[in-house]
Residue frames as qw, qx, qy, qz and C-alpha x, y, z in Angstrom:
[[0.000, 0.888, 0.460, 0.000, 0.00, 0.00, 0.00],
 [0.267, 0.529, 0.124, 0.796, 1.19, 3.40, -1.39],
 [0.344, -0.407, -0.420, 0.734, 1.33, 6.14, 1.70],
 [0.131, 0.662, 0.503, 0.540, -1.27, 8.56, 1.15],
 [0.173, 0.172, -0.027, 0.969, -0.65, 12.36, 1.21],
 [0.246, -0.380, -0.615, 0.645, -3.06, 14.18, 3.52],
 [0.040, 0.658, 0.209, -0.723, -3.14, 17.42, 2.36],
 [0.683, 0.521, 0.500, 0.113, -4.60, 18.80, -0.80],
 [0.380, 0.877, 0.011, 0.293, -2.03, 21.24, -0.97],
 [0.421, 0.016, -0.247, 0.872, 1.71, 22.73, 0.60],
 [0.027, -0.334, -0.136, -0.932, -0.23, 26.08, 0.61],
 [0.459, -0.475, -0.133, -0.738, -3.07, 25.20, 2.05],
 [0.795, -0.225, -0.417, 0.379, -1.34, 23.34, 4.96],
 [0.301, -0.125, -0.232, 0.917, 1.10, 26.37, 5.82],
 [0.082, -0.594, -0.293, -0.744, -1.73, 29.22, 5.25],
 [0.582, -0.702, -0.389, -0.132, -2.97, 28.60, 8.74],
 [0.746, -0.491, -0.232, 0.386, -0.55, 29.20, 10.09],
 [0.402, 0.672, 0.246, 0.572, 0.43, 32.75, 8.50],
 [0.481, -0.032, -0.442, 0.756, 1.36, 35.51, 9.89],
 [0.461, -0.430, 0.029, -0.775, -2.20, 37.18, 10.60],
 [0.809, -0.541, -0.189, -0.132, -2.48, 33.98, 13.32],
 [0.590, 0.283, -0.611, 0.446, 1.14, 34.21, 14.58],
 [0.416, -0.429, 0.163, -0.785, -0.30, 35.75, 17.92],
 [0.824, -0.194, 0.254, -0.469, -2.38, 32.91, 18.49],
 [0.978, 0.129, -0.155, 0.045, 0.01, 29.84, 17.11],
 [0.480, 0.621, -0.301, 0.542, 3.43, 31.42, 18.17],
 [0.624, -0.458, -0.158, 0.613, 5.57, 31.65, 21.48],
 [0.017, -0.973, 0.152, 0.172, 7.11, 35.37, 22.21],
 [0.802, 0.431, -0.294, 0.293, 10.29, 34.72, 19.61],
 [0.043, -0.742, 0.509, -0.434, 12.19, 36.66, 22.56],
 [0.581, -0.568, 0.553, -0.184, 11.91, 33.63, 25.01],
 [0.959, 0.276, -0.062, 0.026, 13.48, 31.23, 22.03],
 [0.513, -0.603, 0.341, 0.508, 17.24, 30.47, 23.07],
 [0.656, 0.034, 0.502, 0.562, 18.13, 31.25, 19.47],
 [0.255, 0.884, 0.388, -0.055, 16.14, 34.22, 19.31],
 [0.249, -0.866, 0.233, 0.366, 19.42, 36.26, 19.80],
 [0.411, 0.156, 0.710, 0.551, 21.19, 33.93, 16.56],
 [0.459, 0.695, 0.505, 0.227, 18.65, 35.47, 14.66],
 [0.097, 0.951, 0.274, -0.105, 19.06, 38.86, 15.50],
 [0.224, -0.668, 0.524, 0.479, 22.84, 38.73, 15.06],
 [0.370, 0.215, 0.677, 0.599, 22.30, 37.03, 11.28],
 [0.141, 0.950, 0.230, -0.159, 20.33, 40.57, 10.84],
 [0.137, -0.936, 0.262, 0.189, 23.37, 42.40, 11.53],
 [0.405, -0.416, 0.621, 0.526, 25.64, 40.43, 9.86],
 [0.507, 0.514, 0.681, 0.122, 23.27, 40.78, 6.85],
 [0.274, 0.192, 0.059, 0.941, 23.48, 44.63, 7.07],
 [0.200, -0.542, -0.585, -0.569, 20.20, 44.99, 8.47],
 [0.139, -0.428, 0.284, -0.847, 19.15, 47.25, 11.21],
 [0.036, -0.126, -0.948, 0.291, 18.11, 45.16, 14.00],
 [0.365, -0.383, -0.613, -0.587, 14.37, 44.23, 13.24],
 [0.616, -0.242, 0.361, -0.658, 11.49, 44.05, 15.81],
 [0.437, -0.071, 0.865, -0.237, 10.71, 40.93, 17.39],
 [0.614, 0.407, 0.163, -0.656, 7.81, 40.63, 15.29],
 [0.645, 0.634, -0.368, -0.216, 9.64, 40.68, 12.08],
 [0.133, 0.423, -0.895, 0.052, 12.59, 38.23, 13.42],
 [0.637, 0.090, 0.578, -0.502, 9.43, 36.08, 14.86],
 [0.726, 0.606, -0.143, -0.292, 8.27, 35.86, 11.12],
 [0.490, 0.621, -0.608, -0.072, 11.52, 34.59, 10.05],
 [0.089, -0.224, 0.940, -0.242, 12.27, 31.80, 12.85],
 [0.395, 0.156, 0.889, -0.174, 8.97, 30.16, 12.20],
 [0.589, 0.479, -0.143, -0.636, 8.12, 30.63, 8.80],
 [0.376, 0.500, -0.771, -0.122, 10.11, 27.61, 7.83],
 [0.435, -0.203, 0.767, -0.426, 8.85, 25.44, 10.73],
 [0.813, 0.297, 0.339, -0.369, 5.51, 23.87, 9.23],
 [0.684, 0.636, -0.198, -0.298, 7.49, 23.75, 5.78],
 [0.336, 0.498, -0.796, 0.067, 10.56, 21.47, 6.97],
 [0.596, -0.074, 0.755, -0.262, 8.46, 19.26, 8.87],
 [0.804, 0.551, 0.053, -0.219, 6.52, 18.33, 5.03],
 [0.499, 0.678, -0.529, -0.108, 9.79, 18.28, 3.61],
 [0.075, -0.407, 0.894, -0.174, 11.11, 15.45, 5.83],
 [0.737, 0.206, 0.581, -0.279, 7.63, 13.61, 5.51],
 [0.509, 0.821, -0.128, -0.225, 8.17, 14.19, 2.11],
 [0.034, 0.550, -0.828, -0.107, 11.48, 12.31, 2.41],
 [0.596, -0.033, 0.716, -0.361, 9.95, 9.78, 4.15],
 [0.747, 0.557, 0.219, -0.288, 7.10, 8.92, 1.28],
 [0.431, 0.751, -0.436, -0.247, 9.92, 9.87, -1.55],
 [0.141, -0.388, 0.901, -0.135, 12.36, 6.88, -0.05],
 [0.707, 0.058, 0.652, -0.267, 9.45, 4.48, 0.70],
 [0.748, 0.577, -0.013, -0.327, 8.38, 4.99, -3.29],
 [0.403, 0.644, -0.650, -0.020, 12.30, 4.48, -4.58],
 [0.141, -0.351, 0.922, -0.084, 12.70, 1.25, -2.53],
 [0.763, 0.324, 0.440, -0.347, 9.30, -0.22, -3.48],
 [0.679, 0.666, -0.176, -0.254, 10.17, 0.26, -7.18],
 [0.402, 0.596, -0.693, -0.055, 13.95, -1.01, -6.72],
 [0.349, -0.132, 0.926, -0.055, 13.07, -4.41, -4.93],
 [0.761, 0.431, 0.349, -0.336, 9.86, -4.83, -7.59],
 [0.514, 0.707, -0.424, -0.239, 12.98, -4.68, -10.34],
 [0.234, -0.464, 0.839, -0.158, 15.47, -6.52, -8.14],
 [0.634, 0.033, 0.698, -0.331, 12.77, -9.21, -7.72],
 [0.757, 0.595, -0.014, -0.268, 11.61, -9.16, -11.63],
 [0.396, 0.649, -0.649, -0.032, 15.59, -9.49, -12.69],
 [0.127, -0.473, 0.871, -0.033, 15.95, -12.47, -10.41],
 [0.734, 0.388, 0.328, -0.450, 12.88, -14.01, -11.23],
 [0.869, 0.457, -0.118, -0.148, 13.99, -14.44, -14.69],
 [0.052, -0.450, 0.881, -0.135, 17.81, -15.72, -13.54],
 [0.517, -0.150, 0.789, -0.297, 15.80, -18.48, -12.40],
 [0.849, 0.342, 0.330, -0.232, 13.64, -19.12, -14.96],
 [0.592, 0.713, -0.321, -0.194, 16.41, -18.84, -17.07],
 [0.141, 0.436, -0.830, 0.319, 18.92, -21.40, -14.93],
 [0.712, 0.096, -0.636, -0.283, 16.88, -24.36, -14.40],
 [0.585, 0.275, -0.643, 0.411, 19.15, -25.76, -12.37],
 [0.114, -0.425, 0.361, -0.822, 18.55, -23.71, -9.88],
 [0.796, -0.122, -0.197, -0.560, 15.18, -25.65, -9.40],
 [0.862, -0.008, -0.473, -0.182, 16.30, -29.16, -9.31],
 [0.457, -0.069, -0.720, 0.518, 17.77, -29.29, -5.67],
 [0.313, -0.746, -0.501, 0.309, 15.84, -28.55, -2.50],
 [0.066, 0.820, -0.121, 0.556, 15.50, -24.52, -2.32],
 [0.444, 0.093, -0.459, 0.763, 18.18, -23.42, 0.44],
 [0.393, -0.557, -0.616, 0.394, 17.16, -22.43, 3.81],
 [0.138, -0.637, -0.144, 0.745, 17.86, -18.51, 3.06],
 [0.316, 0.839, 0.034, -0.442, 16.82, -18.36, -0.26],
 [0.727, 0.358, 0.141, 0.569, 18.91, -18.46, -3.94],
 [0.378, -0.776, -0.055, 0.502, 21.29, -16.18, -3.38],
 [0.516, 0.655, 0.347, 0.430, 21.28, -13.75, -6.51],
 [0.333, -0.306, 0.011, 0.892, 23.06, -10.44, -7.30],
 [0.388, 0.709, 0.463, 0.364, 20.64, -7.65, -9.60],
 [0.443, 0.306, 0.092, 0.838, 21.15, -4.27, -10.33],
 [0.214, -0.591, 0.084, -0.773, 18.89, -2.30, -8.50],
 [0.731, -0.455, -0.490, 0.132, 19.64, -3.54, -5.31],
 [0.448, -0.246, -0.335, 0.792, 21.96, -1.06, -4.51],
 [0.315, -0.368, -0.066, -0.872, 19.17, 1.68, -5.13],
 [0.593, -0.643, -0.323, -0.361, 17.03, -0.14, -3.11],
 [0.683, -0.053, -0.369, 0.628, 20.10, 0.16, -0.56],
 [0.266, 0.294, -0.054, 0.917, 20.23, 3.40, -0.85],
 [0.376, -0.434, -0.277, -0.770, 16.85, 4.10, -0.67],
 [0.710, -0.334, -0.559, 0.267, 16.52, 1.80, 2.84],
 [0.583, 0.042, -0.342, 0.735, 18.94, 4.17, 4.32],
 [0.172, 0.252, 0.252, 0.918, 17.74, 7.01, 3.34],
 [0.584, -0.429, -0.540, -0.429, 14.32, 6.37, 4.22],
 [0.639, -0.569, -0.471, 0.217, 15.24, 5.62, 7.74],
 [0.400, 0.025, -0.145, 0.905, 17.31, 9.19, 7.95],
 [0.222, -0.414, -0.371, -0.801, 14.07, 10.98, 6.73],
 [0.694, -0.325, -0.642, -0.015, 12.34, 9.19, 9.35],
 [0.461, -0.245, -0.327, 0.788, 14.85, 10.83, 12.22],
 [0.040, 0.131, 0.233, 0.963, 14.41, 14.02, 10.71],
 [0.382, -0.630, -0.529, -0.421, 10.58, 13.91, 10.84],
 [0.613, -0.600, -0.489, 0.154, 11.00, 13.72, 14.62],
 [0.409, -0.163, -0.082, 0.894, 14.01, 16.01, 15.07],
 [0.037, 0.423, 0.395, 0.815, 12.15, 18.80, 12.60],
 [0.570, -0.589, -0.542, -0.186, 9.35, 18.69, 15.52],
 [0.608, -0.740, -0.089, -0.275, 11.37, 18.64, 18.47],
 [0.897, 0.184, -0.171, 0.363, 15.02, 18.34, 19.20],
 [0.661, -0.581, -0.274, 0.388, 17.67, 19.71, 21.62],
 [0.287, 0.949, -0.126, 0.026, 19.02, 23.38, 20.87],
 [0.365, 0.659, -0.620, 0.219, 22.47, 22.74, 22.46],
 [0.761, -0.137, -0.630, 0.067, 23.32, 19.03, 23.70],
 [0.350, -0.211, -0.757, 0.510, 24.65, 19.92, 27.19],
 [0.065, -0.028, 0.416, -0.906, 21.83, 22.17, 27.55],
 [0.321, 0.120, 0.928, -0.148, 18.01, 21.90, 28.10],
 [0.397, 0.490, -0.010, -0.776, 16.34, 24.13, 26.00],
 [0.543, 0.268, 0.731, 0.313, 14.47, 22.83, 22.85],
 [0.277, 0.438, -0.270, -0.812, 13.60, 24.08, 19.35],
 [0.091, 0.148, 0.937, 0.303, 11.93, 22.86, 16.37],
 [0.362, -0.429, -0.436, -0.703, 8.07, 23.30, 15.21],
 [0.545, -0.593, -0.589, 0.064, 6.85, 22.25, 18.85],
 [0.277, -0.629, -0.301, 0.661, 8.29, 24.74, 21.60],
 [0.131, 0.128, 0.288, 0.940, 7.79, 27.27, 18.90],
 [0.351, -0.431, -0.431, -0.711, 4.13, 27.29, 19.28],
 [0.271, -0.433, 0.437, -0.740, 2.24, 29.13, 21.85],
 [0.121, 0.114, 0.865, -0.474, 0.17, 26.74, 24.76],
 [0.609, 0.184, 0.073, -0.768, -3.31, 25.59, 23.55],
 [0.810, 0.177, 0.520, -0.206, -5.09, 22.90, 22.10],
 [0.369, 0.855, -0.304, -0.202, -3.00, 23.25, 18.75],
 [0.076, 0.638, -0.751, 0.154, 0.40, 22.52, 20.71],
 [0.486, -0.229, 0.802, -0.263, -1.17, 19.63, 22.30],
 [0.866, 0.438, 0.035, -0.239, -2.37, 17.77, 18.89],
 [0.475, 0.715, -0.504, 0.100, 1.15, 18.48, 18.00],
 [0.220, -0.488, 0.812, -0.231, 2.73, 17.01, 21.12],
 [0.789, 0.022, 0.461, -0.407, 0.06, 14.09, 20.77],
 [0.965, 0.255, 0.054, -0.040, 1.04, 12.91, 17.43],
 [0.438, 0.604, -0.651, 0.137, 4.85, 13.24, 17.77],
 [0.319, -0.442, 0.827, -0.137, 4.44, 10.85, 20.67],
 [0.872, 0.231, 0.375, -0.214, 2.74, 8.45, 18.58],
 [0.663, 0.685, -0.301, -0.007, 4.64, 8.95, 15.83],
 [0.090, 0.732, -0.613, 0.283, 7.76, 8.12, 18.19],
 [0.838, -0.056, 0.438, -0.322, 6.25, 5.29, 19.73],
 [0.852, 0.480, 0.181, -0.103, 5.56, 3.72, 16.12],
 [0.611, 0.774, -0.111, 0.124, 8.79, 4.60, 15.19],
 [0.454, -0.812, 0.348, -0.119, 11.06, 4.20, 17.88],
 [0.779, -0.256, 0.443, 0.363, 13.53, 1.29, 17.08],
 [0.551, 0.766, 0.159, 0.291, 13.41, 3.11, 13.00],
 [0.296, 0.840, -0.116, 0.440, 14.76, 5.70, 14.07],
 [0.633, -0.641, 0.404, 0.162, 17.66, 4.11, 16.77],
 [0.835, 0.073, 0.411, 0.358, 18.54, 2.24, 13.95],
 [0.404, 0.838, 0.186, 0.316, 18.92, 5.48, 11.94],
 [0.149, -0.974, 0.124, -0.115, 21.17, 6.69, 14.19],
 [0.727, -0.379, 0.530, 0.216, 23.24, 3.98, 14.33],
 [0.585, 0.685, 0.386, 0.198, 23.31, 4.25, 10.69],
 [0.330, 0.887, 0.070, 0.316, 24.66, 7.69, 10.82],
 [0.350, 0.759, -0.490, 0.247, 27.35, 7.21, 13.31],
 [0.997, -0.074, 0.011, 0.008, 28.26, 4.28, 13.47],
 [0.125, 0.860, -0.494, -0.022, 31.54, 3.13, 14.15],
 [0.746, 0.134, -0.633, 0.156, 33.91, -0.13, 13.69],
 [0.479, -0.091, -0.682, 0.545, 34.35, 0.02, 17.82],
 [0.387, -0.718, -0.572, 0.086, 31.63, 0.57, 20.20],
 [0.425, -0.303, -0.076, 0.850, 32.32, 4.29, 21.62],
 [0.107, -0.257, 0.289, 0.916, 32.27, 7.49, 20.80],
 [0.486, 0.239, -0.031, -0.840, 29.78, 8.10, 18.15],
 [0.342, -0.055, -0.930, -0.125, 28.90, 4.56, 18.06],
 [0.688, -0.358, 0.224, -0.590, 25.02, 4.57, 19.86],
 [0.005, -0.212, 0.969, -0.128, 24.71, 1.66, 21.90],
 [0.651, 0.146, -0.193, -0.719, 21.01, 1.28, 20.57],
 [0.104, -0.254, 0.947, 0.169, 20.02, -2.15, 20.43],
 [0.581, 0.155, -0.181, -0.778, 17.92, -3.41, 17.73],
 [0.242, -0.271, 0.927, 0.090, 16.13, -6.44, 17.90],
 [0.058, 0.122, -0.920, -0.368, 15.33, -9.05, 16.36],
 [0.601, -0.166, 0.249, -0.741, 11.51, -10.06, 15.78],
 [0.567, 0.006, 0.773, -0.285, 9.97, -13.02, 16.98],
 [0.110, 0.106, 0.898, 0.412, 8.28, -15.41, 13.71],
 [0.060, -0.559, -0.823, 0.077, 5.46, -15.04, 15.01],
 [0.067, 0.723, 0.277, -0.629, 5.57, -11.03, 15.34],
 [0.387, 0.701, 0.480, 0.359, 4.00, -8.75, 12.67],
 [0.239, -0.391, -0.228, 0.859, 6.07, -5.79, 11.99],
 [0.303, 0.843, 0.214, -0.389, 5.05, -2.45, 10.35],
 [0.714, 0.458, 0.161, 0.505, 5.95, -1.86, 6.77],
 [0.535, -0.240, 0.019, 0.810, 7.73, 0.97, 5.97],
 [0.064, -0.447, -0.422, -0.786, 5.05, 2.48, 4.22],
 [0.354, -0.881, -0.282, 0.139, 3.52, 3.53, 8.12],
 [0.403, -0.576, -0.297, 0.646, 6.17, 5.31, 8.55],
 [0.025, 0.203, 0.187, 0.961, 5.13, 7.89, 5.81],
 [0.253, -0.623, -0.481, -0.562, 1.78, 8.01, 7.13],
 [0.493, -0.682, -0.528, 0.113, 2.93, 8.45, 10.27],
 [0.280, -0.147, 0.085, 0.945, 5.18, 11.20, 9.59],
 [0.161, -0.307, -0.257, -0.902, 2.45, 13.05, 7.67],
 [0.293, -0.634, -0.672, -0.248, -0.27, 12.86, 10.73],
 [0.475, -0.487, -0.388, 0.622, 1.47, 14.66, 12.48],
 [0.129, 0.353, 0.493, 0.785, 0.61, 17.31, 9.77],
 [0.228, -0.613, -0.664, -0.363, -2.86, 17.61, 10.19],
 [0.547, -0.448, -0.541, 0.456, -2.11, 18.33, 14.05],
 [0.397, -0.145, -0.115, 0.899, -1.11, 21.88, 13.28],
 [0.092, -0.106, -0.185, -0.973, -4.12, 23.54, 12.06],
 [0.414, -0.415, -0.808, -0.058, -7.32, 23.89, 13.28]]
């Protein structure tokens, strides 16, 4: 099943959230710990330090639109590895039918073990797919500076109300549902040959025969409910 896109539009997702409701969907930008970053990329722009307002505008225009883009990974990844194991699977398909042989002893406990060409897209696209994944969550909600506690991201941006608390509701579902994805994704990205350092010590396991996981095509749909959450 093909992850299916929410919204009937980019535009008419972000509109709510414009800057005739920033008032009512927005935090004062002054109590953001990065509020003071912005105002010094003013001044190193040449611009004459703005009003809060206007630097407001600019630290959460981008918010609603890089959470889509990372669901938007999600979906994009899910599509490129569907297509490159449906080739993978066609090219070995005909190996076999074309090598007999292959047939005429008991199939092997793990399978014929074949080589095709778009396996390393669907490699790629595996990876990838579980980075996007991270990203969904980070994009949401994610530490400003590691030894401190502040946070940033599309959630402590927005002000206290029934809004923020859709939002907070479906990133913990979404984090639930997604929680070993995106350990492995991190182990993925920095990994190392010896435990340590930027080696996580994540540990992913194995499932049971008998358990039934989620494809990979929830996790675009659960990246994009968390969508919906923001407007209203």
């Amino acid at each position: 099943m093909e992850p299916q896109h929410p919204l009937p539009g980019l535009d008419d997702a972000v509109d709510p959230l414009a800057p005739r409701l920033r008032s009512e969907v927005w935090v004062d930008p002054r109590t953001r710990p990065d509020f003071d970053e912005w105002v010094a990329l003013f001044r190193r722009e040449g611009e004459a330090p703005a009003p809060s307002e206007s630097v407001g505008y600019d630290m959460t225009r981008m918010l609603l639109r890089d959470l889509l883009t990372a669901g938007g990974g999600v979906e994009a990844e899910f599509l490129r590895l569907r297509d490159a194991l449906d080739a993978a699977q066609e090219e070995t398909d005909a190996l076999v039918g074309n090598s007999p042989e292959l047939l005429a002893e008991p199939w092997p406990e793990f399978g014929v073990q074949t080589s095709a060409l778009p396996l390393p897209d669907a490699h790629y696209a595996f990876w990838n797919q579980l980075t996007w994944v991270r990203s969904v969550a980070d994009r949401v909600d994610r530490g400003y500076i590691p030894s401190r506690r502040e946070r940033v991201g599309l959630l402590p941006a927005m002000a206290a109300g029934p809004r923020r608390d859709r939002v907070q509701r479906a990133l913990d579902t979404y984090k639930q549902q997604t929680r070993d994805t995106r350990e492995f994704a991190n182990f993925l990205l920095h990994s190392g040959s010896i435990p340590g350092g930027g080696t996580p010590s994540a540990e992913i396991a194995h499932p049971q025969p008998s358990a039934r996981k989620r494809p990979m095509a929830a996790a675009a749909r659960s990246a994009w409910a968390i969508v919906p959450a923001c407007s209203g």
